[in-house]
N, C-alpha and C positions, 0 to 999 in steps of 0.2 A: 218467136224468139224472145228470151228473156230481155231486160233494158240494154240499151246496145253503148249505154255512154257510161258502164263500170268496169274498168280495169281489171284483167282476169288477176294479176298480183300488183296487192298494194301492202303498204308499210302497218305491222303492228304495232300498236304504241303502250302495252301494256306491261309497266316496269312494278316493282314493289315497293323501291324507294325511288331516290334522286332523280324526281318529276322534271326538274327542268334541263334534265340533259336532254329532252326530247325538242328544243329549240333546234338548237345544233343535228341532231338526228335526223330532224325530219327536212329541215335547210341541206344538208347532203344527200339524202334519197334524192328530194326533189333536183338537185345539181345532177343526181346518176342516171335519172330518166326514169323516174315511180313518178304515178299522174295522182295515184290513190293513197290515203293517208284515213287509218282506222285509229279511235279513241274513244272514249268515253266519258260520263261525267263521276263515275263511281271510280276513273281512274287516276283523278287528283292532278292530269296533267292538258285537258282540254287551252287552256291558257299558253301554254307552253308550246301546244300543237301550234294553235293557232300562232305565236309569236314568229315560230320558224316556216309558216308558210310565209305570212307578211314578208318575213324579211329574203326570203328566196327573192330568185330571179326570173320564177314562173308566175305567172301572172293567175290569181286566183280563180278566174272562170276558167282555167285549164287542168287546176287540182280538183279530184274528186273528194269530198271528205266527208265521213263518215262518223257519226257519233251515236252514243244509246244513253237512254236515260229509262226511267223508273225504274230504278233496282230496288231490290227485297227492300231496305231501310227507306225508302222512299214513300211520301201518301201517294194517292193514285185516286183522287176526287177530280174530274175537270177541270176545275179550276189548277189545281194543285197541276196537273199535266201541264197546262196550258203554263206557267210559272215556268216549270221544269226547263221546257224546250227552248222558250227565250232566256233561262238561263246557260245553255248549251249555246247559244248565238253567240252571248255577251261576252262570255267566255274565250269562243275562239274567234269572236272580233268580228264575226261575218253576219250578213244580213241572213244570208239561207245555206241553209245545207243541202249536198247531195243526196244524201240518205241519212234518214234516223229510224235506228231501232228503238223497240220495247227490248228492255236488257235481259232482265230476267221474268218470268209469269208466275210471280209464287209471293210469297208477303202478303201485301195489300191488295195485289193486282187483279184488279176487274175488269174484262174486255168491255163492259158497257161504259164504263165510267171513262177509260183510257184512250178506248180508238176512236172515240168523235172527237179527241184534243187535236188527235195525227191527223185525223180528216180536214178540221179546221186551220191548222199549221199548212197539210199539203193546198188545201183552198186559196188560203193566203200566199203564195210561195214559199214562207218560211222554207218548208220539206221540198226537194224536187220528187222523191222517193221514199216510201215506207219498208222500212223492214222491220223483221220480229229477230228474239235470238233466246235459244237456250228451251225452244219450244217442244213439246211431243204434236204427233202428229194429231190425236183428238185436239190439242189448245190450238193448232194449225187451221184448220176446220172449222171451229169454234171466233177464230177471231178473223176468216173472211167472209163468214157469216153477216160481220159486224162491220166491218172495214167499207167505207165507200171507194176508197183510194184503193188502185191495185195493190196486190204485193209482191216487191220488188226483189226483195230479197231475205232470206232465214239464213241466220250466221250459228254456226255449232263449233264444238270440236272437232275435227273432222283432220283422221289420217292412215294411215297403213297399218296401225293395229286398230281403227276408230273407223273403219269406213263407212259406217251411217247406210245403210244399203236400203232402207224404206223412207230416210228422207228422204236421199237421192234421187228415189223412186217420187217422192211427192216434189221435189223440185221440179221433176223433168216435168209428171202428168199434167203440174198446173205452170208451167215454165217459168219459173221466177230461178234466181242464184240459188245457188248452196254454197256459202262461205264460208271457209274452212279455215277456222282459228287453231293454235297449235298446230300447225300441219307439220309438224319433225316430232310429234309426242314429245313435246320436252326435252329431244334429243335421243331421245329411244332406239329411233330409227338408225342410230348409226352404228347400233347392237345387234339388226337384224343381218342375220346370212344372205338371206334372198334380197336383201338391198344392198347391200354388199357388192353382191356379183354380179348385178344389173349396173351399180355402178364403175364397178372395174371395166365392164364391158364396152362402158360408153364413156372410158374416161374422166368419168365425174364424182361427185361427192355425194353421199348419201340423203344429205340434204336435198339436193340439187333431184335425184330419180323420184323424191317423195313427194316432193314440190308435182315434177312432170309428170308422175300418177296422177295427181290430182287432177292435173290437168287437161286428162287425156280422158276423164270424163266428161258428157254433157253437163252442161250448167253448174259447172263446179269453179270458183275463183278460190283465193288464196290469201292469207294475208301474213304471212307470214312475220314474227320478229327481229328487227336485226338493230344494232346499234354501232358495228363498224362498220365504214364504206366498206373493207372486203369482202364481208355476210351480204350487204347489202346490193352489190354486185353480183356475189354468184347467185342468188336466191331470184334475181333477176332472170338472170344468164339460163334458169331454167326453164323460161317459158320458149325460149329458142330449143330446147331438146324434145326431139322426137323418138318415142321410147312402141318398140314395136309390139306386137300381141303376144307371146312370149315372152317379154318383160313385162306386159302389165297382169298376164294370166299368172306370172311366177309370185306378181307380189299381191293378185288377187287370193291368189292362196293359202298365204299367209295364216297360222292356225293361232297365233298368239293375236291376244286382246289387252287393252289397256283404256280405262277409263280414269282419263286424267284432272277432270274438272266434274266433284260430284259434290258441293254442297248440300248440304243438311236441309238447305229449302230449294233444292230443283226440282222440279217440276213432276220428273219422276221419281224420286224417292218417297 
């Protein structure tokens, strides 16, 4: 079994601007009953996270949190990692994190240089967990080659025109998560037919069947984004729907694709 103490759906925290609405954001998820709270140090709002767990009423060895560091503008020398990660601490105020990714594998990035920082972090406690994010399967291979620390979890895109069918595949064989960032395409999903009428069927919102796709995979969590309590509640509300084999075959089906996050330095390009 994959690690048994991450939240199948936790809170995206990934905005474009106005970083610190994500105090108040992430202080109401945690009030609605989200244990997992995702961020980053590329995402300008790490500080902000951290401020509205502090000030919740859930006590922080009960929140999951999740951060990534080395992105493409980032060095990626040892030393420089080792900087990085306790800069991700300082940041969200906390002595360790539950999981830190490598963000992206492209720029600088060198698995020999980078995973003995994660090794020595997870050594120390800093890390309870390593994860990678934005990987091909060769970089996958290639960096537990090198990893002393299991791996815990690979974060992607991951949705109903995105379903990722060979990571999935490498999730399950080597049982770590597959976490599935944008899981609604950007809203995509609420354009398709076949989600559509899985949702009518079960009374719910399109959102809400795209979510419970995912989640009707092995080793597959969610993290979806939300910023009003009422996103933030149904997006929830979807780990309670049980969506039968006929609903998940109609939206396996699905012949449209959409790749939403393709930077000029991913991995595969």
């Amino acid at each position: 079994m994959p690690i048994e103490d991450l939240p199948r759906i936790g809170l995206g925290t990934y905005s474009e601007n106005d970083q610190p609405q994500w105090t108040d954001n992430v202080r109401t998820a945690l009030d609605v009953g989200y244990r997992a709270i995702d961020t980053a140090h590329a995402y300008g709002n790490e500080q902000y996270v951290g401020e509205g767990i502090a000030s919740s009423s859930v006590d922080r060895e009960d929140v999951f949190i999740a951060t990534k560091t080395v992105h493409v503008d980032l060095p990626s020398s040892t030393d420089d990692v080792k900087g990085a990660i306790d800069g991700c601490l300082d940041r969200l105020g906390v002595d360790y994190v539950d999981l830190l990714y490598v963000h992206w594998p492209s720029g600088e990035y060198d698995h020999e240089a980078i995973l003995p920082a994660f090794d020595e972090a997870y050594n120390a406690g800093k890390i309870r967990h390593v994860g990678l994010s934005n990987f091909t399967p060769k970089l996958l291979d290639e960096a537990r080659d090198v990893l002393d620390a299991p791996l815990a979890a690979h974060q992607v895109e991951m949705h109903p025109l995105r379903p990722q069918e060979e990571l999935l595949a490498d999730a399950q064989r080597h049982d770590h998560w597959l976490v599935a960032y944008s899981p609604l395409a950007q809203g995509r999903v609420f354009e398709v037919p076949a989600i559509e009428a899985v949702a009518d069927k079960h009374d719910a919102t399109p959102a809400q069947v795209s979510i419970a796709w995912l989640l009707a995979k092995d080793n597959v969590a969610v993290i979806p984004k939300a910023s009003s309590e009422e996103h933030m509640r149904d997006n929830l509300a979807a780990g309670e729907m049980t969506l039968d084999e006929a609903d998940i075959a109609r939206i396996d089906a699905i012949e449209r694709r959409e790749h939403l996050i393709d930077p000029g330095h991913a991995p595969w390009n």
